[in-house]
C-alpha positions as CSV (number, residue, x, y, z in Angstrom):
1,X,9.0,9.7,0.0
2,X,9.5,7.9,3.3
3,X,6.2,8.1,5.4
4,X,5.6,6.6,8.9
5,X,2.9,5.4,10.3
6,X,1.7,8.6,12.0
7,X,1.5,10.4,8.8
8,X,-1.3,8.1,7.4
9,X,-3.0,8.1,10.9
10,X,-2.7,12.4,10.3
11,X,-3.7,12.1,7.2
12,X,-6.8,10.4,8.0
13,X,-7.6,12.2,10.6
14,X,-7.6,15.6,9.0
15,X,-9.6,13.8,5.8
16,X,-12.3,12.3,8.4
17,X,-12.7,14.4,11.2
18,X,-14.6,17.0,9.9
19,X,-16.6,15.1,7.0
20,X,-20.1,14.6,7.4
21,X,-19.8,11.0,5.3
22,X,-19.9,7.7,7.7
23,X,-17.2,8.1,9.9
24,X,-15.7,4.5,9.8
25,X,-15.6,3.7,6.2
26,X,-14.5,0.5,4.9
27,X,-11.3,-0.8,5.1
28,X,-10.9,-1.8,1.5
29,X,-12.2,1.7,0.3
30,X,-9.2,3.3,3.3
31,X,-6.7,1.3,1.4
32,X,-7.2,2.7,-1.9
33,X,-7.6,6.2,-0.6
34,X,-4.4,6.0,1.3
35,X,-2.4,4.0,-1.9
36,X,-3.7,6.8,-4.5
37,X,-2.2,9.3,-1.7
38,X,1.1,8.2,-2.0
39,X,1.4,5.7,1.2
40,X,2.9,2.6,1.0
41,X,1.4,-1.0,1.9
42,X,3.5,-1.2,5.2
43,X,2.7,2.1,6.7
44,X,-0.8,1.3,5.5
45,X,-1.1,-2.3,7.1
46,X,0.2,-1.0,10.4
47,X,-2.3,2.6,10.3
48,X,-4.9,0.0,10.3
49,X,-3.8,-1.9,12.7
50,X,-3.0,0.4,15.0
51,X,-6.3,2.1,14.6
52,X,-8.1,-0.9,15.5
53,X,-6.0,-0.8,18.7
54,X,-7.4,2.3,19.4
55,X,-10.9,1.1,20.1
56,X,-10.0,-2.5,20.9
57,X,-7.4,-0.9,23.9
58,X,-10.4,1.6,25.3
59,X,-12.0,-1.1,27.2
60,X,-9.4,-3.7,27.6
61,X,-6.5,-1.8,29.0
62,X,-6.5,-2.1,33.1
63,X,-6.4,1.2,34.5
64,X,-6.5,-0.1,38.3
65,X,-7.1,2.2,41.0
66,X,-6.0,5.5,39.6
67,X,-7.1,8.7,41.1
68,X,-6.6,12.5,40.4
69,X,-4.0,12.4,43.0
70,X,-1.7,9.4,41.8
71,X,1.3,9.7,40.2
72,X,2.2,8.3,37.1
73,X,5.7,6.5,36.8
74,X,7.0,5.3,34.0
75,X,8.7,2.1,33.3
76,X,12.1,1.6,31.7
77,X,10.9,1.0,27.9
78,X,8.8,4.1,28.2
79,X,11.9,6.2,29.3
80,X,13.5,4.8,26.9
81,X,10.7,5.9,24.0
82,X,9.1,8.7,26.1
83,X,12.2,11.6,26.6
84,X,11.3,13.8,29.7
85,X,9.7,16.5,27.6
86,X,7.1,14.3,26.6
87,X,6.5,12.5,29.6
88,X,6.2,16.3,31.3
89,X,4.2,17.1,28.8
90,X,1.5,14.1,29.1
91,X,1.3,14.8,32.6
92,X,0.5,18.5,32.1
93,X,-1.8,17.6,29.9
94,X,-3.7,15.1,32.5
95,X,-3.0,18.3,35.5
96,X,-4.7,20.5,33.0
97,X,-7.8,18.6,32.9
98,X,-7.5,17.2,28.7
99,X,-7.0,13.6,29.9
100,X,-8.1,11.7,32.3
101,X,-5.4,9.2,34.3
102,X,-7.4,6.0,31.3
103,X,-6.8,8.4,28.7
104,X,-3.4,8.9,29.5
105,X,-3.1,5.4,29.8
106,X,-4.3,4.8,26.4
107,X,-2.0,7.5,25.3
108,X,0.6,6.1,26.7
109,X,-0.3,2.9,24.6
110,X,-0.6,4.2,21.6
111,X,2.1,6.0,21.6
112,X,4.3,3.0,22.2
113,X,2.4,1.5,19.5
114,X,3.7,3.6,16.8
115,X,6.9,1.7,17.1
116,X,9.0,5.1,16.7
117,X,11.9,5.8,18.1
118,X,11.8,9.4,18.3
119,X,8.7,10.6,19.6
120,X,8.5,14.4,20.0
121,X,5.7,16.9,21.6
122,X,3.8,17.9,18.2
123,X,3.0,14.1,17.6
124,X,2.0,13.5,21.3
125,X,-0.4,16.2,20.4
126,X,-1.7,14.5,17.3
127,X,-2.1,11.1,19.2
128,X,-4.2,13.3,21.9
129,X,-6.7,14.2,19.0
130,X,-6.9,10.8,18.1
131,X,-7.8,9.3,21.1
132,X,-10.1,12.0,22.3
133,X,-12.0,12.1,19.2
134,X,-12.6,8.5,19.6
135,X,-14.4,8.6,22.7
136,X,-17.8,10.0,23.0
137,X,-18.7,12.8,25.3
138,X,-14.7,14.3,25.1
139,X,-16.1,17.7,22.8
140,X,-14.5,20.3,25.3
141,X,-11.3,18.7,25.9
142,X,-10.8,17.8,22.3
143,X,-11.7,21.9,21.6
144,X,-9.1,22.5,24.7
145,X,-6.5,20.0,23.1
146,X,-7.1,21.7,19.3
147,X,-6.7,24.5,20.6
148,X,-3.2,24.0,21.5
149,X,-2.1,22.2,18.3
150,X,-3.3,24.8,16.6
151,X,-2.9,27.8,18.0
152,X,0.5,27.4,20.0
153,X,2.8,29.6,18.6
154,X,0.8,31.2,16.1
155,X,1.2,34.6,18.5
156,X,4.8,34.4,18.6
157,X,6.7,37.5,17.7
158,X,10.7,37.8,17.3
């Protein structure tokens, strides 16, 4: 079964998210979990690593002078990573309200840190869960951005 890095982070996330245990359990006791579900050791080293980024980028990434009204332009690597329907789709996210011009930021960077060559909407979405969940004081724009993993298209009729 060939798994990718996003897959572990997903599967952590929908294990943890909702638990009531300690939210940041140890690393050893992750391994094991993620081992016994089928993951291997590279996909695992690089989840970890890559959540680790996650809080480590929050307050060391320079965000500059950004305000509601800047635009966001994107360099030639994240062009290259980022097709125009995600990029369109981060910046409706941050005109919607969900993300804040940081947040995007960090989005942005995690993103990128995935080291994926094909990114695609849904898993812009799942990275959005992730890094609002990890910042306190984000409840309603997590509910807003759960909302739309989970309940776009589920009206659809053909």
């Amino acid at each position: 079964m060939k798994e990718n890095v996003l897959d572990v982070l997903m599967y952590l996330f929908e294990s943890y998210v909702d638990t009531e245990e300690d939210p940041e359990p140890d690393q050893n006791e992750l391994r094991m979990e993620l081992s016994q579900a089928g993951f291997g050791d590279s996909e695992i080293d690089r989840a970890l690593i890559w959540l680790d980024g996650l809080t480590d980028h929050q307050d060391n990434l320079n965000y500059g002078n950004l305000s509601a009204r800047s635009t966001r332009i994107f360099n030639e690597f994240e062009h290259e990573r980022l097709d125009s329907y995600c990029r369109g789709y981060i910046t409706y996210l941050e005109q919607t309200g969900i993300l804040s011009p940081p947040q995007r930021e960090l989005l942005v960077d995690r993103l990128l840190a995935l080291e994926s060559t094909d990114i695609d909407v849904e898993q812009i979405k799942w990275v959005v869960l992730m890094v609002l969940f990890s910042q306190p004081g984000q409840e309603l724009a997590y509910a807003r951005m759960e909302d739309l993993v989970f309940e776009e298209g589920a009206g659809l009729v053909h």
